[in-house]
PDB file of N, H, CA, C and O in Angstrom:
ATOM      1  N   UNK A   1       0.851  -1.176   0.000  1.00  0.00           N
ATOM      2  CA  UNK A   1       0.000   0.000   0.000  1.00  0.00           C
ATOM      3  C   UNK A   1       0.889   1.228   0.000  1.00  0.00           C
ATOM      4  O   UNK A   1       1.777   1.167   0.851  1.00  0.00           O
ATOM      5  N   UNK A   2       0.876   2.242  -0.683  1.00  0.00           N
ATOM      6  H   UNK A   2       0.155   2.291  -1.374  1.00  0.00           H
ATOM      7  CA  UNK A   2       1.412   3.208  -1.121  1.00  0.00           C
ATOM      8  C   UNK A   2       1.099   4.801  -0.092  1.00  0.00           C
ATOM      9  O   UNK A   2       0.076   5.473   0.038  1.00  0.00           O
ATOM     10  N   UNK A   3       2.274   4.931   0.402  1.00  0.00           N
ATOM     11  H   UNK A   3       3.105   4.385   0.296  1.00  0.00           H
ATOM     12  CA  UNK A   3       1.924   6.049   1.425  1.00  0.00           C
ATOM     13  C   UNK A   3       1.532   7.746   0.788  1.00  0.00           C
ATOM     14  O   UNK A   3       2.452   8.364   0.251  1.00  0.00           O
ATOM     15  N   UNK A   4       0.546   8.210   0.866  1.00  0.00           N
ATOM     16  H   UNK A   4      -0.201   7.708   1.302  1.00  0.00           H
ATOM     17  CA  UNK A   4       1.262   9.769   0.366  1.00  0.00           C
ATOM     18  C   UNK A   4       2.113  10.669   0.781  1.00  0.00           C
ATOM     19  O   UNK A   4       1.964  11.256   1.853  1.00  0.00           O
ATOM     20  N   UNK A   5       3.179  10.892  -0.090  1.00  0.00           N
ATOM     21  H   UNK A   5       3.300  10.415  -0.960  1.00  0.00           H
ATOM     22  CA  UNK A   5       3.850  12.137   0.294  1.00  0.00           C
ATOM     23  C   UNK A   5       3.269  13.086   1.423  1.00  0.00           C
ATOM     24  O   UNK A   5       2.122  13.531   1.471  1.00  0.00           O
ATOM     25  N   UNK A   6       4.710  13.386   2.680  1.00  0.00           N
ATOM     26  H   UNK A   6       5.641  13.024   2.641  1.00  0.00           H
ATOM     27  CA  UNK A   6       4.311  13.975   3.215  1.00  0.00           C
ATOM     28  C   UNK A   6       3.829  13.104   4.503  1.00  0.00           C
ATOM     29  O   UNK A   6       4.034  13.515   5.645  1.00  0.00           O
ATOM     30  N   UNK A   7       3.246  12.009   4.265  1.00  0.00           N
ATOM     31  H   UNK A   7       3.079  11.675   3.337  1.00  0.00           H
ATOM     32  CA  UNK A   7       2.275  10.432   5.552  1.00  0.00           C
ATOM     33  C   UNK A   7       3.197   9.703   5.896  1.00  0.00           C
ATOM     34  O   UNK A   7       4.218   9.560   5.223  1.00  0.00           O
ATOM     35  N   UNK A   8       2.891   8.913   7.421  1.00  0.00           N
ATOM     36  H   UNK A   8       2.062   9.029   7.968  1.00  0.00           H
ATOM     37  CA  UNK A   8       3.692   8.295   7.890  1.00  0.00           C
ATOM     38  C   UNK A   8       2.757   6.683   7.595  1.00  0.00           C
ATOM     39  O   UNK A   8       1.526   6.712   7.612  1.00  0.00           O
ATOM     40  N   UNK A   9       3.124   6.041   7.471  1.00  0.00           N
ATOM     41  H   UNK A   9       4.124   6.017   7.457  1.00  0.00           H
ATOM     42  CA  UNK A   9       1.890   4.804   7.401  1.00  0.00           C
ATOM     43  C   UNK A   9       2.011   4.513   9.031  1.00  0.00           C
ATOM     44  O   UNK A   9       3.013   4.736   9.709  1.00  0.00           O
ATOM     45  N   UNK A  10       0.967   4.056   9.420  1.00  0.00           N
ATOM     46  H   UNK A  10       0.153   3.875   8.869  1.00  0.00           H
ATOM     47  CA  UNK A  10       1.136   3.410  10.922  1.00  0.00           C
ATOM     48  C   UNK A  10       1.380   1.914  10.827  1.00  0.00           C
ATOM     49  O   UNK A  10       1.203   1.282  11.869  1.00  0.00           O
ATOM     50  N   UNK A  11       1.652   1.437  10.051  1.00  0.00           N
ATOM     51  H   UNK A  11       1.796   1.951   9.205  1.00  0.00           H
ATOM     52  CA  UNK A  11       1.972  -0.015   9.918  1.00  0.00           C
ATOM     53  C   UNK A  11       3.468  -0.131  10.275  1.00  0.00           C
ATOM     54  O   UNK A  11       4.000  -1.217  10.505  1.00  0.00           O
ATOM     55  N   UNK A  12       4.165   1.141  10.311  1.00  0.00           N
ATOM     56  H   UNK A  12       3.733   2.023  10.124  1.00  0.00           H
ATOM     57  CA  UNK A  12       5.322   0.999  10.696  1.00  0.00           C
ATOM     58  C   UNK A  12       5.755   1.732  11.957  1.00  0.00           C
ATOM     59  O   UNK A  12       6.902   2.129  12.166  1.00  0.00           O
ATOM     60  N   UNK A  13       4.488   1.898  12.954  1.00  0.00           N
ATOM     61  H   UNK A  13       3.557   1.576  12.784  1.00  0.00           H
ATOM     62  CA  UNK A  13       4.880   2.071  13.857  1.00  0.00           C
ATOM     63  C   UNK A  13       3.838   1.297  14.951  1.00  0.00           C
ATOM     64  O   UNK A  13       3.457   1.827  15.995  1.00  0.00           O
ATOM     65  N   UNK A  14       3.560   0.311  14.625  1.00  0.00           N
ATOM     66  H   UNK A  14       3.869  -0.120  13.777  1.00  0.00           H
ATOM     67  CA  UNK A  14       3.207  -0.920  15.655  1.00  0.00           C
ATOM     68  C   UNK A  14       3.571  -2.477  15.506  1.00  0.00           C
ATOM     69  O   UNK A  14       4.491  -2.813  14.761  1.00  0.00           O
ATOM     70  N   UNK A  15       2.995  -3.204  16.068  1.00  0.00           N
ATOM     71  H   UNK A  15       2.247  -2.931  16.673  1.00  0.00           H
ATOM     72  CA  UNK A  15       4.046  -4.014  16.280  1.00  0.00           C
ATOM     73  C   UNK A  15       3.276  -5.642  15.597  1.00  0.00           C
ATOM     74  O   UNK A  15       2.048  -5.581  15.640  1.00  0.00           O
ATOM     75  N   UNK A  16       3.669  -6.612  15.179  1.00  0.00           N
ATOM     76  H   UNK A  16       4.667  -6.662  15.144  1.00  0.00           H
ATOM     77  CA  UNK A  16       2.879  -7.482  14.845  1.00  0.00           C
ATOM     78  C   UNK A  16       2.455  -8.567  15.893  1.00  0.00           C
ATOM     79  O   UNK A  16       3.078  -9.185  16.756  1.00  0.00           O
ATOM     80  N   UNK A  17       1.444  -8.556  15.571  1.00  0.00           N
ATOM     81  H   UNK A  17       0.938  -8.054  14.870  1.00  0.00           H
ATOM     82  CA  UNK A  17       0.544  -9.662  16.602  1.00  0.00           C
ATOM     83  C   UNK A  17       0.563 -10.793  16.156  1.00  0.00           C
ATOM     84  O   UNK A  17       0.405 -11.101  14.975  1.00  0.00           O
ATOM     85  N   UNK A  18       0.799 -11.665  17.258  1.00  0.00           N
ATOM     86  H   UNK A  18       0.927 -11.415  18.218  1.00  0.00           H
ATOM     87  CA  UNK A  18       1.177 -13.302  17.019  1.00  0.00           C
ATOM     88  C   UNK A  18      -0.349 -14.205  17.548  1.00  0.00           C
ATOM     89  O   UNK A  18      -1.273 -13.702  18.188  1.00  0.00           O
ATOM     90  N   UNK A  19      -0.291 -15.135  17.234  1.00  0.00           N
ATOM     91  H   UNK A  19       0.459 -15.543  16.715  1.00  0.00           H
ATOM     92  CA  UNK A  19      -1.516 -16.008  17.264  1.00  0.00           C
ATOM     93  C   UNK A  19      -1.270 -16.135  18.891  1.00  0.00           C
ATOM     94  O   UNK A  19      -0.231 -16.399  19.496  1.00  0.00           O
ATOM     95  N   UNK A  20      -2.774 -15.817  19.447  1.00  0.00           N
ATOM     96  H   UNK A  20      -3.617 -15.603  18.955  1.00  0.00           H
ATOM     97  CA  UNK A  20      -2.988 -15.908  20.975  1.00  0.00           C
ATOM     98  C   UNK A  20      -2.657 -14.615  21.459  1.00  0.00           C
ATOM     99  O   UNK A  20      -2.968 -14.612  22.650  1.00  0.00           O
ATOM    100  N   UNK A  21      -2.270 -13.718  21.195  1.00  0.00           N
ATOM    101  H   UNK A  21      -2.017 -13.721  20.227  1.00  0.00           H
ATOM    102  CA  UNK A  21      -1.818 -11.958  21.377  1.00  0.00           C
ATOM    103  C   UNK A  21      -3.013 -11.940  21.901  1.00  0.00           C
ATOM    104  O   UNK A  21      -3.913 -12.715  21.575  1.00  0.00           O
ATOM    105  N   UNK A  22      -3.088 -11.164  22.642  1.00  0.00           N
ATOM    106  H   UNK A  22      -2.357 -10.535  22.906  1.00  0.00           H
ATOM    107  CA  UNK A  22      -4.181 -10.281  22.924  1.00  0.00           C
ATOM    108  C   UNK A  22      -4.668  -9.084  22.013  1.00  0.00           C
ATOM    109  O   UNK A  22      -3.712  -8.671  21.357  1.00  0.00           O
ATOM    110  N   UNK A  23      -5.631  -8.508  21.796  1.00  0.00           N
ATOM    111  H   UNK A  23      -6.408  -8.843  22.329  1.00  0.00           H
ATOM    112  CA  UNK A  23      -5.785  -7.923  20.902  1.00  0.00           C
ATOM    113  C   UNK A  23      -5.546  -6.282  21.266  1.00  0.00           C
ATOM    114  O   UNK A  23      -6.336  -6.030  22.175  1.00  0.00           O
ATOM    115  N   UNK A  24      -4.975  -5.388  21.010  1.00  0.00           N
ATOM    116  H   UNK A  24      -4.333  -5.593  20.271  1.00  0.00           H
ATOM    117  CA  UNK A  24      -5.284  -4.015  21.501  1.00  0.00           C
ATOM    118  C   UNK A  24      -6.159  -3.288  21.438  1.00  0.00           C
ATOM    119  O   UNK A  24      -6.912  -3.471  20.481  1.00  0.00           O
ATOM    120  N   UNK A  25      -6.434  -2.330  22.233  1.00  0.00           N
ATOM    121  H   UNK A  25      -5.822  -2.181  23.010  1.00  0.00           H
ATOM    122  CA  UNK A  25      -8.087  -1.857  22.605  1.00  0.00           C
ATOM    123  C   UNK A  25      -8.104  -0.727  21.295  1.00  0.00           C
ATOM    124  O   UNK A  25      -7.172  -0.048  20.866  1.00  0.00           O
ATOM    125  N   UNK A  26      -9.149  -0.782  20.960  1.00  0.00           N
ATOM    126  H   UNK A  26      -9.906  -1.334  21.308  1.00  0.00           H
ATOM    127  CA  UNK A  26      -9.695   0.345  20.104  1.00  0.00           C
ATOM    128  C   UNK A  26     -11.330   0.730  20.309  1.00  0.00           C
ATOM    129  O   UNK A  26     -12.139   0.191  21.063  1.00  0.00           O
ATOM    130  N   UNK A  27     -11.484   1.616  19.570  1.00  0.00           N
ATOM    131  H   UNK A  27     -10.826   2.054  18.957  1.00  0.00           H
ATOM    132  CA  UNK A  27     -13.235   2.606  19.828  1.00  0.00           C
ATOM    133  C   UNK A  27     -13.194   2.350  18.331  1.00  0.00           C
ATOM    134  O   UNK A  27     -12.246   2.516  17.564  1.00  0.00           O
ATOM    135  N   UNK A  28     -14.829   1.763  17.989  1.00  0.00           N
ATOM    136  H   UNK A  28     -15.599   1.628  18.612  1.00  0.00           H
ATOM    137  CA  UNK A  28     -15.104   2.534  16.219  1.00  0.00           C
ATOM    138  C   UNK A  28     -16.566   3.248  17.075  1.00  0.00           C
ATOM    139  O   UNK A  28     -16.875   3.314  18.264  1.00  0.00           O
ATOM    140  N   UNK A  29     -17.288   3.754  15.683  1.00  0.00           N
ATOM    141  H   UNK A  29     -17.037   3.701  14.717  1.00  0.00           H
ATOM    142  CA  UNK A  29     -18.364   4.019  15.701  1.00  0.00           C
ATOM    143  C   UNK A  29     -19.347   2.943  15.932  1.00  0.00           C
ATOM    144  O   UNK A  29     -19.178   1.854  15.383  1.00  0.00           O
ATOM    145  N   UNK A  30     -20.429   3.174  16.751  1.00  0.00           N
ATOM    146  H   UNK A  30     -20.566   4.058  17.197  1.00  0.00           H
ATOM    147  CA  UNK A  30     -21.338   1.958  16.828  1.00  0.00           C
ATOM    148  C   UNK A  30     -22.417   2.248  15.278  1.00  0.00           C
ATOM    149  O   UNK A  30     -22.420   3.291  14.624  1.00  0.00           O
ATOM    150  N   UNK A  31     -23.215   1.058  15.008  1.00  0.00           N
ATOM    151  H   UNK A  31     -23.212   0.211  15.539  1.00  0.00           H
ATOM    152  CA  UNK A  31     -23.965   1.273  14.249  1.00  0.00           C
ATOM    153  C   UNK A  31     -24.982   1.769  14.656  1.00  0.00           C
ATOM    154  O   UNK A  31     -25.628   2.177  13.691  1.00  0.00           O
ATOM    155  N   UNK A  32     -25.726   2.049  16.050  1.00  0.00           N
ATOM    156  H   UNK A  32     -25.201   1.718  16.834  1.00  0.00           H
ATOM    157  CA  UNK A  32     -26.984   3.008  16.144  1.00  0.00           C
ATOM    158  C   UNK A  32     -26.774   3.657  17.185  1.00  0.00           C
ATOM    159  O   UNK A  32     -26.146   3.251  18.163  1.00  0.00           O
ATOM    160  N   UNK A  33     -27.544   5.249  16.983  1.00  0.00           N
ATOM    161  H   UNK A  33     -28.055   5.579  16.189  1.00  0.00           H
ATOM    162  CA  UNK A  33     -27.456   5.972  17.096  1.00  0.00           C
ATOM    163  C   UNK A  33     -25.822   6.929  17.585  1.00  0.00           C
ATOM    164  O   UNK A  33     -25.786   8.015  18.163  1.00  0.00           O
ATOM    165  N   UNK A  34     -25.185   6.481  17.340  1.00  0.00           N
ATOM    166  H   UNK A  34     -25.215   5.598  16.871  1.00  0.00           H
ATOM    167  CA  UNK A  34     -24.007   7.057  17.281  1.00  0.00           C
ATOM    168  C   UNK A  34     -22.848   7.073  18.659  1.00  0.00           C
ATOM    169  O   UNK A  34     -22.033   7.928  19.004  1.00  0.00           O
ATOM    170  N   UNK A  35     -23.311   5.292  19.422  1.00  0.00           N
ATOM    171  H   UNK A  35     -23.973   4.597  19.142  1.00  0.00           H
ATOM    172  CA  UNK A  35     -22.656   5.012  20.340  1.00  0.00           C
ATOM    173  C   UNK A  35     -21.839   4.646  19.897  1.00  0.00           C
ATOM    174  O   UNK A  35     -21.981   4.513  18.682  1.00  0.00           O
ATOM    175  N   UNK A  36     -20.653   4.286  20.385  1.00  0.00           N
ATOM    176  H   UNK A  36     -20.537   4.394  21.372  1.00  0.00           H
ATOM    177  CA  UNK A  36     -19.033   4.160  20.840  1.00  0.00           C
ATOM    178  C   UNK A  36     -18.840   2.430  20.693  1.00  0.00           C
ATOM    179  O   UNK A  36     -19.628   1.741  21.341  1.00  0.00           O
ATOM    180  N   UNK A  37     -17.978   1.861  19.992  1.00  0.00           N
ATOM    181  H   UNK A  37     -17.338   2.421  19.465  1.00  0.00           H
ATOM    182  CA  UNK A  37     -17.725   0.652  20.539  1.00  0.00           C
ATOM    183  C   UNK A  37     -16.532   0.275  21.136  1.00  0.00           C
ATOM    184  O   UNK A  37     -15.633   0.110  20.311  1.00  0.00           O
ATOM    185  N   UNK A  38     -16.364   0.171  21.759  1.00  0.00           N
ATOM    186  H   UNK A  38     -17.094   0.305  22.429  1.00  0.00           H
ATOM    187  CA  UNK A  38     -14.537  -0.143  22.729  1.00  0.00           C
ATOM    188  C   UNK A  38     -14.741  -1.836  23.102  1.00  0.00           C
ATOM    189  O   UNK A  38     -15.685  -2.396  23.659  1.00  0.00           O
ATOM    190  N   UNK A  39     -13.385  -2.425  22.523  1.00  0.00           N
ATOM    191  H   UNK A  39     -12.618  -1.970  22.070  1.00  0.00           H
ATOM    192  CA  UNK A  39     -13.191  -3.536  22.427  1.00  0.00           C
ATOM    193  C   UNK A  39     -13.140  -3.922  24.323  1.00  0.00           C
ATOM    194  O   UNK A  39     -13.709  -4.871  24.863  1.00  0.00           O
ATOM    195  N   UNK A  40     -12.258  -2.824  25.025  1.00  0.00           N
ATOM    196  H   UNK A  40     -11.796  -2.053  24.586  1.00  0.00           H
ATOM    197  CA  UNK A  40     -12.073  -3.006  26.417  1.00  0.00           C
ATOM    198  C   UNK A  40     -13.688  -3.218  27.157  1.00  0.00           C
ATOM    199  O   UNK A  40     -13.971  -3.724  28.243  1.00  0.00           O
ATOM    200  N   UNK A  41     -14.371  -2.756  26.349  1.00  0.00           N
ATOM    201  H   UNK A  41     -14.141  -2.345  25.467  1.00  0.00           H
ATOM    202  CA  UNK A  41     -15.860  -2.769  27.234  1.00  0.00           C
ATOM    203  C   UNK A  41     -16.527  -4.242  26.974  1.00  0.00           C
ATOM    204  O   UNK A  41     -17.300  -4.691  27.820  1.00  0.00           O
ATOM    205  N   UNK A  42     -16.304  -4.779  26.122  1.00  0.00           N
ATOM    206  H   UNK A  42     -15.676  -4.414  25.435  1.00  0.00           H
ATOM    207  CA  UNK A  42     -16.518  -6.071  25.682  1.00  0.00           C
ATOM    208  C   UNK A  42     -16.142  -7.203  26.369  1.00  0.00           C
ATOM    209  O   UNK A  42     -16.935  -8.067  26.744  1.00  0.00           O
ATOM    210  N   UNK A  43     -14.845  -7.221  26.559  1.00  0.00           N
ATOM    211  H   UNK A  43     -14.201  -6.519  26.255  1.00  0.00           H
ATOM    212  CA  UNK A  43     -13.831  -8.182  26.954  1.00  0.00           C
ATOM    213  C   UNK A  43     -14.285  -9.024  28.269  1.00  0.00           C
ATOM    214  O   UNK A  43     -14.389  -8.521  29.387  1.00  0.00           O
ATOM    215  N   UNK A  44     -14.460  -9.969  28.051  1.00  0.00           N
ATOM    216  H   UNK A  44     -14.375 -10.377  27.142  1.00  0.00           H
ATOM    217  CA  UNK A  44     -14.961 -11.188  29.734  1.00  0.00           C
ATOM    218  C   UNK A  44     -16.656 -10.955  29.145  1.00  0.00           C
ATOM    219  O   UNK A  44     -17.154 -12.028  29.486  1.00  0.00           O
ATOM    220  N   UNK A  45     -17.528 -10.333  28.616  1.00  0.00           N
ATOM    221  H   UNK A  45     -17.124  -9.461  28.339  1.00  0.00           H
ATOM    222  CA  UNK A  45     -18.998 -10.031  28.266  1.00  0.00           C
ATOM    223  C   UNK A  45     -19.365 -10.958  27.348  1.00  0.00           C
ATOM    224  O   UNK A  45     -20.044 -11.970  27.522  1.00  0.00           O
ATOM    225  N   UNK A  46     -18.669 -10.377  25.966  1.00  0.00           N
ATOM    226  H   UNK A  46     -18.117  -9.556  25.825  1.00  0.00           H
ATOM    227  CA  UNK A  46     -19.134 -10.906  24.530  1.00  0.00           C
ATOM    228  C   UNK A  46     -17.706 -11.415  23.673  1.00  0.00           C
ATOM    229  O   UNK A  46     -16.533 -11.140  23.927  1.00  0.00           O
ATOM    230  N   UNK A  47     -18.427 -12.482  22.272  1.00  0.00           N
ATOM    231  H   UNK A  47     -19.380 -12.705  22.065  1.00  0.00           H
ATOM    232  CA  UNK A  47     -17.693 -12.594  21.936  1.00  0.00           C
ATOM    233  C   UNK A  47     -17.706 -11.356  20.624  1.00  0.00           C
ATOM    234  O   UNK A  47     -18.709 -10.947  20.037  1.00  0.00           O
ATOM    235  N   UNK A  48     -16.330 -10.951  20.406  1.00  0.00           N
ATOM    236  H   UNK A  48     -15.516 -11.283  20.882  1.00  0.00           H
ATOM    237  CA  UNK A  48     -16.151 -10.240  19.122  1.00  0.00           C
ATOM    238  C   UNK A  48     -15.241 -10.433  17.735  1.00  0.00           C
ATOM    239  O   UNK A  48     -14.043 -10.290  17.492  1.00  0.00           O
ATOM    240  N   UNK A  49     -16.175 -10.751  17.100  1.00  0.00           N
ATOM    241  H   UNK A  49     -17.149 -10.867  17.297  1.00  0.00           H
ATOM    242  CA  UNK A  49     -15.571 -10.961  15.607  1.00  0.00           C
ATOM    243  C   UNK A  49     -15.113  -9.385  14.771  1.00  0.00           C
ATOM    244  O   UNK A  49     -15.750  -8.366  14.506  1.00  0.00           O
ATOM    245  N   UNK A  50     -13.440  -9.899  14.506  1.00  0.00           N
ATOM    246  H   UNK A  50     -12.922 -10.727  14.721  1.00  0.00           H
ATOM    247  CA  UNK A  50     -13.197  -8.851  13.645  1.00  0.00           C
ATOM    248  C   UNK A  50     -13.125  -9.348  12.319  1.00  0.00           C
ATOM    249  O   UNK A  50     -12.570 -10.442  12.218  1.00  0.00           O
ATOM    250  N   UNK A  51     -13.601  -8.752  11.132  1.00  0.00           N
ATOM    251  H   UNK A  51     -14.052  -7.864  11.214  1.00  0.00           H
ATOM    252  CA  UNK A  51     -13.681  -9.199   9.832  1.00  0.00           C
ATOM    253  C   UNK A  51     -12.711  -8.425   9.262  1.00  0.00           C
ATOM    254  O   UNK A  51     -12.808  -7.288   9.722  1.00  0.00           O
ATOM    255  N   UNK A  52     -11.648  -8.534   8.318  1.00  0.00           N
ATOM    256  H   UNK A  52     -11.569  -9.458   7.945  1.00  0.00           H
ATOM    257  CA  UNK A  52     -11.216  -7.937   8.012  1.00  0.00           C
ATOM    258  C   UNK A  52     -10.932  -8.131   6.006  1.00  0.00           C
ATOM    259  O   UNK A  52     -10.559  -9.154   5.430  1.00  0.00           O
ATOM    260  N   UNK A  53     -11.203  -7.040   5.500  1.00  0.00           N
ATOM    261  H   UNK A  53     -11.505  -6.209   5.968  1.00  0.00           H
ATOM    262  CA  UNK A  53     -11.219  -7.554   3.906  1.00  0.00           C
ATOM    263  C   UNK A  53     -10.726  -6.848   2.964  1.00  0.00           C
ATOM    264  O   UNK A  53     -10.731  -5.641   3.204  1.00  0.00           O
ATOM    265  N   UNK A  54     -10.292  -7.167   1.953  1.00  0.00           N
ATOM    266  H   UNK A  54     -10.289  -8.147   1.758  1.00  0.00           H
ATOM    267  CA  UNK A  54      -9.222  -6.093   1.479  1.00  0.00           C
ATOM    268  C   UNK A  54      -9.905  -5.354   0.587  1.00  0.00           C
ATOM    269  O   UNK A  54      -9.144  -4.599  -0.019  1.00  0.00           O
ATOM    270  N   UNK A  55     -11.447  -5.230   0.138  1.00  0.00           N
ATOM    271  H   UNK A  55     -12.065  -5.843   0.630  1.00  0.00           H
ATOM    272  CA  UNK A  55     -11.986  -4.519  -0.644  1.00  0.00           C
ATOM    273  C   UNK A  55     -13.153  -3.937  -0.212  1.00  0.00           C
ATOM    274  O   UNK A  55     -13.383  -4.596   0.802  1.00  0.00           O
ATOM    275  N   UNK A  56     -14.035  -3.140  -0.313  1.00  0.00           N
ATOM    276  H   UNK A  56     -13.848  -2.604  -1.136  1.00  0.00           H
ATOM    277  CA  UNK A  56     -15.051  -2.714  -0.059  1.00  0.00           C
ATOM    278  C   UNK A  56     -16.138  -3.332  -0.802  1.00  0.00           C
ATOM    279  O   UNK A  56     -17.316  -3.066  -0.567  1.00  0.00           O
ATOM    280  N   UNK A  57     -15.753  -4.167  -1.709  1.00  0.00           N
ATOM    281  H   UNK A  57     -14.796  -4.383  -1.899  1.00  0.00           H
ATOM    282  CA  UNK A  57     -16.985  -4.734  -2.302  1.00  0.00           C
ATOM    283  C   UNK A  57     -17.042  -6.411  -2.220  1.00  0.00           C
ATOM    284  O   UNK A  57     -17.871  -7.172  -2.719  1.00  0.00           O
ATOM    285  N   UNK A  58     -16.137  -6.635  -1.600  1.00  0.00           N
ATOM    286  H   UNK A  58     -15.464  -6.016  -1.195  1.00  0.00           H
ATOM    287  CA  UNK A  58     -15.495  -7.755  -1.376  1.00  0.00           C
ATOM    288  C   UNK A  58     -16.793  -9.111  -0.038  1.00  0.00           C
ATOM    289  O   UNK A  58     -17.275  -8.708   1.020  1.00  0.00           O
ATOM    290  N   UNK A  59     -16.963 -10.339  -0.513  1.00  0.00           N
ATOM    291  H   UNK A  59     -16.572 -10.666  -1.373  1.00  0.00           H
ATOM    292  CA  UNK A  59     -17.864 -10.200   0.245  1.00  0.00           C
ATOM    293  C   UNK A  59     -17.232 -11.061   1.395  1.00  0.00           C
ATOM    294  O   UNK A  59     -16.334 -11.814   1.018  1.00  0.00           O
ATOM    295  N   UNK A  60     -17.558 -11.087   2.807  1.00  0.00           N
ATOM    296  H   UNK A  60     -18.288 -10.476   3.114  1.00  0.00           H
ATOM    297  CA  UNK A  60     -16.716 -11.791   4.094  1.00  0.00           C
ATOM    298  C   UNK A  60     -17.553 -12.938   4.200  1.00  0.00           C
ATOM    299  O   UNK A  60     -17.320 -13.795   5.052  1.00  0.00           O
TER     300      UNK A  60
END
């Protein structure tokens, strides 16, 4: 993936995760009404699937 001039990519400033890692905490947007999702609020509760895909049209 191609950085723009001027950008730092953040892929080169974290670290790679090994199978059984723990995962690091992050926030996205929730899908309704415009709550918060934090992986830390989850954790011991629910299970959470991350999907991850290299296209936007791409189907998971």
């Amino acid at each position: 993936m191609a950085v723009p001039v001027g950008r730092t990519s953040v892929a080169n400033q974290t670290h790679t995760l090994k199978v059984g890692d723990r995962a690091p905490d992050f926030e996205l947007p929730g899908h309704r009404g415009g709550e918060k999702f934090r992986l830390s609020d989850a954790r011991g509760k629910k299970n959470v699937v991350l999907a991850f895909y290299a296209l936007d049209w791409t189907a998971t």
